[in-house]
C-alpha positions as CSV (number, residue, x, y, z in Angstrom):
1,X,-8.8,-13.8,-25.7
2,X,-10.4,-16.2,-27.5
3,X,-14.9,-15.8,-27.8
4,X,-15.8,-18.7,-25.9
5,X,-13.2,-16.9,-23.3
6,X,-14.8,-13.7,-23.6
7,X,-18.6,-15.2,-23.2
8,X,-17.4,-16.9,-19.7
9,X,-16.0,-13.7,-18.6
10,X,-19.0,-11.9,-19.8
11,X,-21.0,-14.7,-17.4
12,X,-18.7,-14.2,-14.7
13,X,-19.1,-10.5,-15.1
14,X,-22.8,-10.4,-14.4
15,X,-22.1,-12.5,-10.9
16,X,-19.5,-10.0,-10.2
17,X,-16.1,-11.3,-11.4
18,X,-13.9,-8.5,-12.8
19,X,-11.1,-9.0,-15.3
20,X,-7.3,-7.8,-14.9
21,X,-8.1,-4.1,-16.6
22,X,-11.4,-3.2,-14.6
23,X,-10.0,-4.2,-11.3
24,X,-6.2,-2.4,-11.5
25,X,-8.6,0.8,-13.3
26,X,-11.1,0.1,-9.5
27,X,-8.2,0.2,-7.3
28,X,-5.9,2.4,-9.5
29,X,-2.8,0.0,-9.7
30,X,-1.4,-1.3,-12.9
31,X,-2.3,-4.6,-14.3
32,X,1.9,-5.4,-13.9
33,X,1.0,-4.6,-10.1
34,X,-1.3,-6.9,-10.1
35,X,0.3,-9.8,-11.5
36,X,3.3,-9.2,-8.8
37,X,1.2,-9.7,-6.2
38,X,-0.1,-12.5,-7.5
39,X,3.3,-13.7,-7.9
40,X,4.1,-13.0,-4.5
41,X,1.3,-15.2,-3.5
42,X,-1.0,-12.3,-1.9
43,X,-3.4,-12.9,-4.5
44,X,-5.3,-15.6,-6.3
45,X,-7.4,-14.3,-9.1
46,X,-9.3,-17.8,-11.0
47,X,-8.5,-18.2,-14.5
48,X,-10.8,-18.7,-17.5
49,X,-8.4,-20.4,-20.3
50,X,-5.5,-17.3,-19.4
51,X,-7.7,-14.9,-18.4
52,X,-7.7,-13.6,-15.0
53,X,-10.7,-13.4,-13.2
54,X,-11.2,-11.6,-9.9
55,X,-13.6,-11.7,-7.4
56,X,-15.0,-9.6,-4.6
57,X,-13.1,-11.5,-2.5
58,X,-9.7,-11.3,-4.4
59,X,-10.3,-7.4,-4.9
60,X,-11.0,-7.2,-0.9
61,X,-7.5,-8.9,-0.6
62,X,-6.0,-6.2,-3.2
63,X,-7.2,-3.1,-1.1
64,X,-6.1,-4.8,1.6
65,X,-2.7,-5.1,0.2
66,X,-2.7,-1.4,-0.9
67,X,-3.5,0.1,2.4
68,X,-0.7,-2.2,3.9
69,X,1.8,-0.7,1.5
70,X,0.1,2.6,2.2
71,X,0.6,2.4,5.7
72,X,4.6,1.1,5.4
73,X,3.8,-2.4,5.5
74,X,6.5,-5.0,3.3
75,X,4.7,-7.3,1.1
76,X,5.9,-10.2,3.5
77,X,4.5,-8.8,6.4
78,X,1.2,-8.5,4.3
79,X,1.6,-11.8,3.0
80,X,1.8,-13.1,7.1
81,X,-1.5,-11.3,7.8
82,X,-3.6,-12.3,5.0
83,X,-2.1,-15.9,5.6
84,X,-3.2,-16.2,9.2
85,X,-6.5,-14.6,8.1
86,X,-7.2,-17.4,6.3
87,X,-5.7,-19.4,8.7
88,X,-7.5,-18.6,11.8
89,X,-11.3,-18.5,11.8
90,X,-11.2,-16.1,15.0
91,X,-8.6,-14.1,13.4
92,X,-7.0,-14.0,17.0
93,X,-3.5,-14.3,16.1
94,X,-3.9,-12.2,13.0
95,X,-5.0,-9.4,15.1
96,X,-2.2,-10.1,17.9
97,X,0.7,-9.7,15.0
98,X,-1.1,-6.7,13.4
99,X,-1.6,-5.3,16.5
100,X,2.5,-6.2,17.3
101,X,3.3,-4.8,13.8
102,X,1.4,-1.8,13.8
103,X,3.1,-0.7,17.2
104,X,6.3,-1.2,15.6
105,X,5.5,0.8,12.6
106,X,4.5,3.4,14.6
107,X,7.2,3.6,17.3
108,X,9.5,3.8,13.7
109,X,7.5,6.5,12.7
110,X,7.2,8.6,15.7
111,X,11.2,7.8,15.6
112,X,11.7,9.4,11.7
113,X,9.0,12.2,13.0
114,X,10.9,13.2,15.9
115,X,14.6,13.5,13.8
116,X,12.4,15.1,11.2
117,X,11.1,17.7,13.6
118,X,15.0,18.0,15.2
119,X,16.3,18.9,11.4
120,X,13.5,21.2,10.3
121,X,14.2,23.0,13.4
122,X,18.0,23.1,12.7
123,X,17.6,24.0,9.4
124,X,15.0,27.2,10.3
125,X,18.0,28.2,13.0
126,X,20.2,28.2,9.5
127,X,18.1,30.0,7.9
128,X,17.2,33.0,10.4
129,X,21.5,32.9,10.5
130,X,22.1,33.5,7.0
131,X,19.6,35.9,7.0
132,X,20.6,38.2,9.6
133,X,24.3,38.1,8.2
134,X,23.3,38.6,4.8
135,X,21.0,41.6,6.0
136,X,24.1,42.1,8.0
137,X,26.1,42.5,5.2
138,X,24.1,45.0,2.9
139,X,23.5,47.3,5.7
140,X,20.1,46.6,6.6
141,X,18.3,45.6,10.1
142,X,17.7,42.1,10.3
143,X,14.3,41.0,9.9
């Protein structure tokens, strides 16, 4: 980074533009995180020379991002969201597809929840079995 670089960054700084390292350190992500989803188009940091600068609103857009993945979402289902957010002053259709999506997500859920609950299950029956005949077999009572 060149000085007249790091004096417009220092500027930017004080009107609360971030650079790549402070914002992946605020939202614990890497820097190569970062760039994806810039590359992905979820993100638009400005630039000073090839420095990226973020603002509040970019580093809204990251958490945003984060608690989609968080919560199971694909990058190109975020992608959709933010893009009708921007989109759509009254945010109506963005809320109809998230509301659509996140129904989906959790029927899927409830889905992997209830097979989950079915194997545990299983699994304790196989458990309490090889127990009793092991107990079985060294002459103790089962427990």
């Amino acid at each position: 980074m060149t000085a007249s670089s790091r004096r417009k960054l220092d500027d930017h700084h004080d009107s609360g533009l971030k650079g790549i390292q402070e914002v992946a350190k605020e939202v614990g992500i890497t820097m190569r995180a970062l760039r994806f989803y810039e590359d992905k188009g979820l993100i638009g940091p400005q630039r000073v020379g090839t420095t990226r600068i973020y603002g509040r609103r970019e580093v809204a857009r990251i958490k945003l991002v984060l608690r989609g993945r968080r919560l199971g979402f694909s990058v190109r289902e975020i992608k959709e969201f933010l893009d009708l957010y921007d989109a759509d002053p009254e945010h109506v259709e963005q809320r109809r597809r998230f509301t659509l999506r996140v129904r989906e997500r959790l029927d899927e859920l409830e889905q992997r929840k209830a097979a989950l609950d079915e194997t545990i299950e299983e699994l304790r029956a196989l458990e309490r079995e090889a127990l009793a005949a092991l107990a079985h077999a060294q002459g103790l009572k089962p427990a």
